[in-house]
mmCIF file of the N, C-alpha and C atoms, coordinates in Angstrom:
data_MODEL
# 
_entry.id   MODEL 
# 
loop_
_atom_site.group_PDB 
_atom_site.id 
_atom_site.type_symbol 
_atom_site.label_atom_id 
_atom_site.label_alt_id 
_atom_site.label_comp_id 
_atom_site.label_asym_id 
_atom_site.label_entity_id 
_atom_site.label_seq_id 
_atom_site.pdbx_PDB_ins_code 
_atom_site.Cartn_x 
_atom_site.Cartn_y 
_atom_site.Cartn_z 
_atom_site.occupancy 
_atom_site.B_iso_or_equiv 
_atom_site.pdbx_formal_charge 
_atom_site.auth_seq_id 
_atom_site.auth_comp_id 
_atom_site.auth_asym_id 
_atom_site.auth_atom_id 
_atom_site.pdbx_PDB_model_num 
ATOM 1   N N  . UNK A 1 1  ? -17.978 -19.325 -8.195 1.00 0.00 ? 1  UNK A N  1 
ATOM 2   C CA . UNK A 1 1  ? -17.074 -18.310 -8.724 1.00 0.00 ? 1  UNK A CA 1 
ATOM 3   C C  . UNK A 1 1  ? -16.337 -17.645 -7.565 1.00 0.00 ? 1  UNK A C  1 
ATOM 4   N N  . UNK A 1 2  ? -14.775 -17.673 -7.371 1.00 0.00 ? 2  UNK A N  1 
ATOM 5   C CA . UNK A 1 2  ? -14.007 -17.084 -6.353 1.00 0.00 ? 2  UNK A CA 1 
ATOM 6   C C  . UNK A 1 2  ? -13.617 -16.130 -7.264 1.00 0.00 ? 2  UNK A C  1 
ATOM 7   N N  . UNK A 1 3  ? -13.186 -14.957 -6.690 1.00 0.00 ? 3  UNK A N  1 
ATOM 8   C CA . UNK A 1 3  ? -12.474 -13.729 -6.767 1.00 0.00 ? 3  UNK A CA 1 
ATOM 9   C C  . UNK A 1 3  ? -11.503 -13.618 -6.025 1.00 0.00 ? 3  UNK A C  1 
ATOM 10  N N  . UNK A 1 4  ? -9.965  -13.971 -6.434 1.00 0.00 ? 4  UNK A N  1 
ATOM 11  C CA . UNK A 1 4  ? -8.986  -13.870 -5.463 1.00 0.00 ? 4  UNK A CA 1 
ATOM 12  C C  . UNK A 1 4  ? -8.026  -12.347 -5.978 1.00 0.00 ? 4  UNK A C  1 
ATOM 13  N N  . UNK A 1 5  ? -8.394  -11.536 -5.075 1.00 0.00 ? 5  UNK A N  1 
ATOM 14  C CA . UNK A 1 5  ? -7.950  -9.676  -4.878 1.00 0.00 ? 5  UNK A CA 1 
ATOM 15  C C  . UNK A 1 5  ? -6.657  -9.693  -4.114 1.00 0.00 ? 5  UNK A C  1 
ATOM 16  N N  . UNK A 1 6  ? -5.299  -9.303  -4.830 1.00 0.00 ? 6  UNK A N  1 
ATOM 17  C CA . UNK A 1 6  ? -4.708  -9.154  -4.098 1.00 0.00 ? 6  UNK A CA 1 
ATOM 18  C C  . UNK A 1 6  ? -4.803  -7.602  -3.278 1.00 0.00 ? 6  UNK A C  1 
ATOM 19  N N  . UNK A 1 7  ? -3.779  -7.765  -2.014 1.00 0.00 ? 7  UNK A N  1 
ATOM 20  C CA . UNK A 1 7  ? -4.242  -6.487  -1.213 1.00 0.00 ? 7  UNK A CA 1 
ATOM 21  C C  . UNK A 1 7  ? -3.109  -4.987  -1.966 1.00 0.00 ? 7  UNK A C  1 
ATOM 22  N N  . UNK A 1 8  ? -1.940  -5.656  -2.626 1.00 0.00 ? 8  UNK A N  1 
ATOM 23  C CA . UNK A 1 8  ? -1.084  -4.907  -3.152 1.00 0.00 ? 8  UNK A CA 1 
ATOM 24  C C  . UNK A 1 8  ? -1.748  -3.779  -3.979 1.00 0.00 ? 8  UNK A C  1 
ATOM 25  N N  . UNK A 1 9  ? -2.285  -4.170  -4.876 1.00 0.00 ? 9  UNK A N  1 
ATOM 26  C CA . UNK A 1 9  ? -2.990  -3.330  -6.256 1.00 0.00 ? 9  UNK A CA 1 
ATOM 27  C C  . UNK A 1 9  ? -3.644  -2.215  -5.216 1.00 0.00 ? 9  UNK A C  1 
ATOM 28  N N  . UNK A 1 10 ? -4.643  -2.723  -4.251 1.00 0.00 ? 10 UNK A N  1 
ATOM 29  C CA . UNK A 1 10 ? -5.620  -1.610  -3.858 1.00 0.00 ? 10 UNK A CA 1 
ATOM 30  C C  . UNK A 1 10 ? -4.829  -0.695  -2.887 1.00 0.00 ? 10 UNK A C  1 
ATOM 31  N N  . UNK A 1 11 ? -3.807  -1.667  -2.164 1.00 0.00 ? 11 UNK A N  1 
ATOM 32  C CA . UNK A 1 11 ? -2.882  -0.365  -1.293 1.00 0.00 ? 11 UNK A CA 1 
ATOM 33  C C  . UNK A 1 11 ? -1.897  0.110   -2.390 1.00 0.00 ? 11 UNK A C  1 
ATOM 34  N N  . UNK A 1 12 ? -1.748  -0.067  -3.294 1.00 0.00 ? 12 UNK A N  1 
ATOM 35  C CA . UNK A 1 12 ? -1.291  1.068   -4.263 1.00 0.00 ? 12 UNK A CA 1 
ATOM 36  C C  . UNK A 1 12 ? -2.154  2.318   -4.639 1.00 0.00 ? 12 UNK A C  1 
ATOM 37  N N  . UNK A 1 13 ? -3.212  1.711   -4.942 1.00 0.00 ? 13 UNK A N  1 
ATOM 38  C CA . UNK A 1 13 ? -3.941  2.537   -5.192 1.00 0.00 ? 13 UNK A CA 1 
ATOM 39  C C  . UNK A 1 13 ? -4.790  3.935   -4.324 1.00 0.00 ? 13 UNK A C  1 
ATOM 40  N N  . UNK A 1 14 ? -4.794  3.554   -3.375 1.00 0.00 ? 14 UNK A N  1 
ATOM 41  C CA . UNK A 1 14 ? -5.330  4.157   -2.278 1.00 0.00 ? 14 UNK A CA 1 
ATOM 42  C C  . UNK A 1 14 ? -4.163  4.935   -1.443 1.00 0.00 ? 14 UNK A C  1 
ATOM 43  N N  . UNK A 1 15 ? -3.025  4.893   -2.174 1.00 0.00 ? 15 UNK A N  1 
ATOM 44  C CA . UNK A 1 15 ? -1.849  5.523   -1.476 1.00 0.00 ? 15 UNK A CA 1 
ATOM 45  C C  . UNK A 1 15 ? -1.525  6.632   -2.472 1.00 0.00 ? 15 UNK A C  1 
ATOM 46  N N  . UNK A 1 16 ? -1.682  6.110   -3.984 1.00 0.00 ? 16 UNK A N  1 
ATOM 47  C CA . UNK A 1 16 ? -1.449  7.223   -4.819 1.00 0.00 ? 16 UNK A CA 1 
ATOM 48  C C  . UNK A 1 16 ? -2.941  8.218   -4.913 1.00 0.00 ? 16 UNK A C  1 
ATOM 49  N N  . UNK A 1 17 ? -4.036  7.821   -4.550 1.00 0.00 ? 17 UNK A N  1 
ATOM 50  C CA . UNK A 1 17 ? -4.916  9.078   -4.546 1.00 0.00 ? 17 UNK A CA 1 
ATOM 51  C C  . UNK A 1 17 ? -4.662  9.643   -3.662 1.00 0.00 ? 17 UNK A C  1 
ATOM 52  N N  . UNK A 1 18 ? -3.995  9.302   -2.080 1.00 0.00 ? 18 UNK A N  1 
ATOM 53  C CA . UNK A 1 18 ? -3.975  10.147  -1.001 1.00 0.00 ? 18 UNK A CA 1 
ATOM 54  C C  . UNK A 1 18 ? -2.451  11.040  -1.341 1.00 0.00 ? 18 UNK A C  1 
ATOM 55  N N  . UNK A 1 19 ? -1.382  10.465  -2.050 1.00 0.00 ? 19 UNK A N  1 
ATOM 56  C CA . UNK A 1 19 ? -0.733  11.697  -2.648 1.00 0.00 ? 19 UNK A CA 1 
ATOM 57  C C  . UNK A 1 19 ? -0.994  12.346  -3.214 1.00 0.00 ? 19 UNK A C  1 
ATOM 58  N N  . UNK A 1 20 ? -1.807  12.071  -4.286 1.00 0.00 ? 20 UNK A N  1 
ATOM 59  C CA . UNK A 1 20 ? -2.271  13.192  -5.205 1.00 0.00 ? 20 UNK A CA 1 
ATOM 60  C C  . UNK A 1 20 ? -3.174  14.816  -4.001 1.00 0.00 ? 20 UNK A C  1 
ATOM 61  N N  . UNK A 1 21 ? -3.830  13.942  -3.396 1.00 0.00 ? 21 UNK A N  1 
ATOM 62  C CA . UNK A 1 21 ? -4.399  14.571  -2.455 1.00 0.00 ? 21 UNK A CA 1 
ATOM 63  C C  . UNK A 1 21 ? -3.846  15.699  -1.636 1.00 0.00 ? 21 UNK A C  1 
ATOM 64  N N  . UNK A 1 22 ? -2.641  14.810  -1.067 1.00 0.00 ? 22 UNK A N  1 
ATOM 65  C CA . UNK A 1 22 ? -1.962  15.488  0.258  1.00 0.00 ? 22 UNK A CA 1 
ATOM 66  C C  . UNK A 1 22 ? -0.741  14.756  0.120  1.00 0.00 ? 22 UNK A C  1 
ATOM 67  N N  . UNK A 1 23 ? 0.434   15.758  -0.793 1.00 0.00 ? 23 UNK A N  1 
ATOM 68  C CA . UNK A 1 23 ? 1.449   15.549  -1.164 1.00 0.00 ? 23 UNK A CA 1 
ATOM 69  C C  . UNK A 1 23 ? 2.715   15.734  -0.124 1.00 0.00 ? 23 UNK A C  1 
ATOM 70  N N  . UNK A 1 24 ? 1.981   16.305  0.940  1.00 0.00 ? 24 UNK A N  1 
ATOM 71  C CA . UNK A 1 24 ? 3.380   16.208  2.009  1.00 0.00 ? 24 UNK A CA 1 
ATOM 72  C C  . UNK A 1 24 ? 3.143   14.527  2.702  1.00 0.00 ? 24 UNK A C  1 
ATOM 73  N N  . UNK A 1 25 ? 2.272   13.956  2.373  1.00 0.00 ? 25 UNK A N  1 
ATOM 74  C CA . UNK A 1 25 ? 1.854   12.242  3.249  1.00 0.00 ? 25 UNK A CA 1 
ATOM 75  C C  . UNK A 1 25 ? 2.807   11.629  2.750  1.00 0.00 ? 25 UNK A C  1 
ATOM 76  N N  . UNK A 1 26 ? 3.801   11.989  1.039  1.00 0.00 ? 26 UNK A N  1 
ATOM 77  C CA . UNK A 1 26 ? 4.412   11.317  0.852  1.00 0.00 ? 26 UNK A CA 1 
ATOM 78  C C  . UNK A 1 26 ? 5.396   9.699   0.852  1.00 0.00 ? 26 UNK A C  1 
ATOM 79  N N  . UNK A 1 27 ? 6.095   10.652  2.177  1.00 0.00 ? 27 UNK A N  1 
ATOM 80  C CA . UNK A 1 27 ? 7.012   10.178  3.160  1.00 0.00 ? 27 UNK A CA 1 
ATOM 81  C C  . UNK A 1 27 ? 6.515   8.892   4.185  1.00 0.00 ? 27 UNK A C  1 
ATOM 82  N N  . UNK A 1 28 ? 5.325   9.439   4.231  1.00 0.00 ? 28 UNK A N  1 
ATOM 83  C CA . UNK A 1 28 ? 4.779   8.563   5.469  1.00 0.00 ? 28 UNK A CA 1 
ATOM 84  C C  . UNK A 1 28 ? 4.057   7.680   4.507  1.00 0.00 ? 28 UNK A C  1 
ATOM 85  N N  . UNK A 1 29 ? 3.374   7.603   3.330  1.00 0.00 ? 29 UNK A N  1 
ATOM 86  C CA . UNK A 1 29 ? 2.670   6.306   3.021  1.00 0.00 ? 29 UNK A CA 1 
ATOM 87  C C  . UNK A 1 29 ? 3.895   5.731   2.360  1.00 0.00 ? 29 UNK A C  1 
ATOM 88  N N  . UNK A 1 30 ? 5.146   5.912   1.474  1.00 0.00 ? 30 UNK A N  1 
ATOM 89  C CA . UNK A 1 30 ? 5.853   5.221   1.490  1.00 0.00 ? 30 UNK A CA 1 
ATOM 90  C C  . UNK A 1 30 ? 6.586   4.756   2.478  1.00 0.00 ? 30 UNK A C  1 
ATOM 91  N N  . UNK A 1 31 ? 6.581   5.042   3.519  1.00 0.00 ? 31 UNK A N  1 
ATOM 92  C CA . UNK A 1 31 ? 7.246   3.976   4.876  1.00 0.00 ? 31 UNK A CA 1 
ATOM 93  C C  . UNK A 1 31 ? 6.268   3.228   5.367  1.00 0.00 ? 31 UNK A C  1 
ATOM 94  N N  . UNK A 1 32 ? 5.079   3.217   5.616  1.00 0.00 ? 32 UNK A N  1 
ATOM 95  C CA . UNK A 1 32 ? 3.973   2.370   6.218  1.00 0.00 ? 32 UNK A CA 1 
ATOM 96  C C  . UNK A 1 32 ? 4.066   1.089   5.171  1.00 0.00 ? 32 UNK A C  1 
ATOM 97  N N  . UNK A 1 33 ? 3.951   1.673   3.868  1.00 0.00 ? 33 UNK A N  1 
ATOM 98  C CA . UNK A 1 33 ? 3.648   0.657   2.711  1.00 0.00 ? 33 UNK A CA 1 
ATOM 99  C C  . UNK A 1 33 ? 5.036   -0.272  2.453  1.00 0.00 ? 33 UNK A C  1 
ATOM 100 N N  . UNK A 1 34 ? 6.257   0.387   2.451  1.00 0.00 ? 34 UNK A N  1 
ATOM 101 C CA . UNK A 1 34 ? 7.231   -0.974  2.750  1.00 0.00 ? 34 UNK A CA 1 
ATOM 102 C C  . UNK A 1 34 ? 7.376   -1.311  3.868  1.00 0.00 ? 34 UNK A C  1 
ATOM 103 N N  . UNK A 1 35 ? 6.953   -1.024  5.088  1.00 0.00 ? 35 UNK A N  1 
ATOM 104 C CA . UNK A 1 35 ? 6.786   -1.968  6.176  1.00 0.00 ? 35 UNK A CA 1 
ATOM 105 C C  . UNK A 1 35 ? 5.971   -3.018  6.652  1.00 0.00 ? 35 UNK A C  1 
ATOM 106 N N  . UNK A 1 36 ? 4.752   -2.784  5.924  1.00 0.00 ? 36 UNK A N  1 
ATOM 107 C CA . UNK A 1 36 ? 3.863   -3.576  5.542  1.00 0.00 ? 36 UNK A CA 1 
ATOM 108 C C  . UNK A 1 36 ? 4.097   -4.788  4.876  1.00 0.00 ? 36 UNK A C  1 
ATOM 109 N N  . UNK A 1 37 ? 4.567   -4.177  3.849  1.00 0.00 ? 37 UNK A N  1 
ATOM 110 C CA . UNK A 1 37 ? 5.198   -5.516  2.536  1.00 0.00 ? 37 UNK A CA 1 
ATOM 111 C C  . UNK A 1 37 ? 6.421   -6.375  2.928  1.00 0.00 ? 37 UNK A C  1 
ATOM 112 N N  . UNK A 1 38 ? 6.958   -5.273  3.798  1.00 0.00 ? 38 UNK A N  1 
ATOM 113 C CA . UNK A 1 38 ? 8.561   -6.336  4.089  1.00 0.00 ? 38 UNK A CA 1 
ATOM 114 C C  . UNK A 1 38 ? 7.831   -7.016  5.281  1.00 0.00 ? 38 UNK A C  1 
ATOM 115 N N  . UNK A 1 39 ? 6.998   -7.107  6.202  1.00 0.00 ? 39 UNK A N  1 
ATOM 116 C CA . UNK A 1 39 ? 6.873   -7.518  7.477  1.00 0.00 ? 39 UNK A CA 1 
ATOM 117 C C  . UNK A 1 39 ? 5.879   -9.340  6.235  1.00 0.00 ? 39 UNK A C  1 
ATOM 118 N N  . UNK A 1 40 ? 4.698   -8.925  5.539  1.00 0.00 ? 40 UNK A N  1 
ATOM 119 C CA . UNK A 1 40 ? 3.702   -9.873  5.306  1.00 0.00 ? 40 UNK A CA 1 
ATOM 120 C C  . UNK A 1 40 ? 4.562   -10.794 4.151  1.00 0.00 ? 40 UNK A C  1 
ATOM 121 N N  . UNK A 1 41 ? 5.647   -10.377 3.886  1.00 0.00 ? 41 UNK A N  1 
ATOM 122 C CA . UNK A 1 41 ? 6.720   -11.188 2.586  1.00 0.00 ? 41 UNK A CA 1 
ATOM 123 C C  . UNK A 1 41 ? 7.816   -11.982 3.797  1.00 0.00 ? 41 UNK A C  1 
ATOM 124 N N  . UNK A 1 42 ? 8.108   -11.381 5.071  1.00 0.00 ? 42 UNK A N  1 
ATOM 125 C CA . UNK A 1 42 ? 8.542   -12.096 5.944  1.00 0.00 ? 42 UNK A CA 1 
ATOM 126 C C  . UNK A 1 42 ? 7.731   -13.578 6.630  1.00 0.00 ? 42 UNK A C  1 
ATOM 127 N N  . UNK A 1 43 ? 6.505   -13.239 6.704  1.00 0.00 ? 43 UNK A N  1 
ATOM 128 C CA . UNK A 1 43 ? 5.664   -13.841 7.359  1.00 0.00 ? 43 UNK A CA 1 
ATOM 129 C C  . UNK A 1 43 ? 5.404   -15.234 6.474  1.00 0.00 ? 43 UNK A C  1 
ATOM 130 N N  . UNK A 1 44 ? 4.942   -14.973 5.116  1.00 0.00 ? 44 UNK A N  1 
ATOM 131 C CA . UNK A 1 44 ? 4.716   -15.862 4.022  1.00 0.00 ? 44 UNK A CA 1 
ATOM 132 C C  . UNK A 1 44 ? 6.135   -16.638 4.003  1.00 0.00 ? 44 UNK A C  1 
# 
């Protein structure tokens, strides 16, 4: 039995509890998180 997790779902997820959290991070987890995605969608 494999379990294939993508990493998207959980860095969504872990970005919207830390806004909920600490709503000025805003800014900064949405720029980490499309730099992330545009760099590993480059790579693929």
């Amino acid at each position: 039995m494999q379990v294939n997790i993508s990493p998207q779902p959980i860095v969504a997820l872990i970005a919207g509890i830390l806004i909920l959290v600490a709503p000025r991070l805003l800014n900064y987890i949405v720029a980490v998180y499309l730099i992330v995605f545009g760099i590993l969608g480059l790579i693929r």
